[in-house]
N, C-alpha and C positions, 0 to 999 in steps of 0.2 A: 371692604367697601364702606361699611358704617363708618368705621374711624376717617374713611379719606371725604364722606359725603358731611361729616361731624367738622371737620378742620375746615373745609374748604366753606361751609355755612358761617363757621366762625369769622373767617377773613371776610367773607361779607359782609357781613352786622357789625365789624368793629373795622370797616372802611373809614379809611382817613385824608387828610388832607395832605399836600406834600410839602416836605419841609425846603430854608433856605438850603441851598450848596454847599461843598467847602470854599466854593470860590466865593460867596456872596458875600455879603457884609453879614457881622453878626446879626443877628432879633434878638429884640426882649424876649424874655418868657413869657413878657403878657401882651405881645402880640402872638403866640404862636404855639402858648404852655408846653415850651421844652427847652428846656438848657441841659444841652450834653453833660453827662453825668459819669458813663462806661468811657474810663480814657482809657481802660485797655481792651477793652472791645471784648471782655468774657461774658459780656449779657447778667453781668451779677454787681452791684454796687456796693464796693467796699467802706470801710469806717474812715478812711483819709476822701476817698471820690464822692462820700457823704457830705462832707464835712464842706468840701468846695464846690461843689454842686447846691447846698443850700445857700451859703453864702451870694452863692452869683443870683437865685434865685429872689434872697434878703432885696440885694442890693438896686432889683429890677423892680419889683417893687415898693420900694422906700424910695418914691420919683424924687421928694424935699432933699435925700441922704443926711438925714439928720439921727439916723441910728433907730428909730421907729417907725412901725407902718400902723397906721391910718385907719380907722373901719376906709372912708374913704379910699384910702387909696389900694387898699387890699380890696375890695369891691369894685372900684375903676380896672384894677389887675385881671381880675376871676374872670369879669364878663366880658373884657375885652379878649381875653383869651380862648374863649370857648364861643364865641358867637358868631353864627351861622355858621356852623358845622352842620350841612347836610347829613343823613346816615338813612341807610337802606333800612328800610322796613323790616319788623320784625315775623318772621313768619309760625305763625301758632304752632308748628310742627317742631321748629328750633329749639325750644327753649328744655325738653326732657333731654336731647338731645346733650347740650351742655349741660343740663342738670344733672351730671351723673349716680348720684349718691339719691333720688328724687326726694330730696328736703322741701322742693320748691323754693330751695332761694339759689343762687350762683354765688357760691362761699369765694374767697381767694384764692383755696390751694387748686378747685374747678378751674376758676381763669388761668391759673399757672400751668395748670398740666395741659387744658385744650387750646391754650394760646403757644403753648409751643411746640404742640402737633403738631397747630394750626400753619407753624413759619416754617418748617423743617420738614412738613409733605406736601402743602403747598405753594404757600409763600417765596418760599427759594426756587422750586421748580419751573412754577406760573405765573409768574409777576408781570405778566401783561394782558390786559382787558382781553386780545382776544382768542388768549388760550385757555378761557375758561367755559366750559362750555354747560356749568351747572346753572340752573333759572335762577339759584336766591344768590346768585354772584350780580352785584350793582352798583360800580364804583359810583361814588359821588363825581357832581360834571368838571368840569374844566382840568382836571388830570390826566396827563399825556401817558403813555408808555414810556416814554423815556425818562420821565421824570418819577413815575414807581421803580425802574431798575437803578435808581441813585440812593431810595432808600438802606440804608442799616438797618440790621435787625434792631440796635436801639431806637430808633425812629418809630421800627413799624410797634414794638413792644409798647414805647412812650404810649402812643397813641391810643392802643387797646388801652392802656392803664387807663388814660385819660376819657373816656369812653367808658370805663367802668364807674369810675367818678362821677362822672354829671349823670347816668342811668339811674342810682343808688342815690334817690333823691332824698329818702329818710337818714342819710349817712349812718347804718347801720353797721357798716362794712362787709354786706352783699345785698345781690340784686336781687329780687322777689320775681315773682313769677307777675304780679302787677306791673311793676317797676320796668320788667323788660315788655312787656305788651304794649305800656300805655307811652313809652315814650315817643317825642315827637317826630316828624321826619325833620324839623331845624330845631336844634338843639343849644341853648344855652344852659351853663349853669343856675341853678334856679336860688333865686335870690334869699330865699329863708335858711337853706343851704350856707349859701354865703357867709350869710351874719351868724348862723349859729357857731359855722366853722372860726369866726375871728372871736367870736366868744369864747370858744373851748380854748386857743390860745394865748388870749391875754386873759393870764391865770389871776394875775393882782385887778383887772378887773377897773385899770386905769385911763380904758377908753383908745391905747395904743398896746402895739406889740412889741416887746422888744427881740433881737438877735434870739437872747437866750430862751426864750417865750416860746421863738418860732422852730427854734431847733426839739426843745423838748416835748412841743405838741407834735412836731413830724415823728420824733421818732419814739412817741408814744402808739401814731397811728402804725409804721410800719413795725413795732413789734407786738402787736393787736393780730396785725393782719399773719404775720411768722408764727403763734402761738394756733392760730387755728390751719395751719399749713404744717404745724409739728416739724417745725425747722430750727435748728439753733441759732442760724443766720452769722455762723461761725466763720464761715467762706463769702458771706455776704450776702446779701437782699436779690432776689430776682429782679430785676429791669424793671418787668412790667407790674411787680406789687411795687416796687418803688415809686412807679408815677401813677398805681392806682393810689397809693396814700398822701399823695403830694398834695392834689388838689384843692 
């Protein structure tokens, strides 16, 4: 009963928005921070679906395609992708809860393991508003039912990722027990954030980023986040550390 009142808390607080279809036109990533990444659908992101997954991410981006992104335009990216994302309230009882290990912060391998309780006893079962019958269950508005039963597990994982991101305001690579309290009910990435993050990868410090810049700051972060998950990442990156590092 803990574990199923623990997951089912989780899908609540890391309620998301829904994604386009397969039938739709493609989105940027910075309208909607997700560009499919699992092309084989194992919830784990290999060294080749890395590789063109950032690329597509590069290339959305770098709106000029002149081969560098921008503080500008890597800031026009971040905020338009994360803003107004409604998110349910955190409830003061939640967060030991997720904190398994009680460090007081929500580390990576925490999101990894209660995020995929979270899809696997919930998520899959109950993916419609009104089979849930727990109080700290409160999707954001204008989300249909039928439009949660189109999500992917990479969707609903994305999302948590991205949700871990913008929470983790000191870009520490986990959440504090502040960090999850004080966030707000509309959510953007917060702008200090932002620039420190374009800082950390324009390494030469020449005002732009290049490709290689952008690939070796990412996967600086996701082997950061694998090192404190005691994972070789031999099989690949989990989904949803993948797009908590993305951000």
């Amino acid at each position: 009963m803990t574990r199923l009142m623990t997951c089912t808390a989780l899908a609540a607080v890391f309620a998301v928005p829904a994604f386009a279809q397969d039938d739709a036109p493609e989105v940027s990533y910075c309208e909607q921070a997700f560009a499919p990444a699992d092309a084989n659908s194992d919830n784990m992101i290999d060294s080749e679906e890395a590789i063109a997954a950032r690329e597509r991410q590069f290339a959305d981006i770098d709106v000029n395609a002149n081969g560098a992104i921008t503080r500008d335009e890597w800031t026009t990216c971040t905020q338009s992708a994360t803003d107004g994302r409604t998110l349910t309230a955190a409830p003061e009882d939640l967060f030991p809860q997720l904190d398994t290990d009680s460090s007081d912060d929500i580390s990576p391998s925490e999101l990894f393991n209660n995020t995929r309780n979270a899809y696997e006893d919930v998520w899959v079962k109950n993916h419609t508003r009104d089979e849930w019958d727990d109080p700290m269950i409160a999707m954001p508005s204008g989300i249909t039912n039928e439009q949660m039963r189109e999500w992917t597990s990479e969707e609903y994982f994305a999302q948590v990722g991205n949700t871990y991101a913008m929470t983790d305001t000191d870009d520490d690579g986990s959440v504090s027990r502040d960090e999850f309290m004080d966030r707000a009910q509309t959510h953007m990435m917060d702008i200090s954030k932002v620039n420190s993050r374009f800082d950390e990868m324009d390494a030469d410090a020449d005002g732009s980023v290049t490709n290689e810049e952008f690939n070796n700051a990412a996967q600086a972060r996701v082997d950061d986040a694998m090192r404190d998950m005691d994972i070789s990442g031999e099989d690949g990156v989990p989904v949803v550390i993948w797009f908590a590092t993305s951000m």
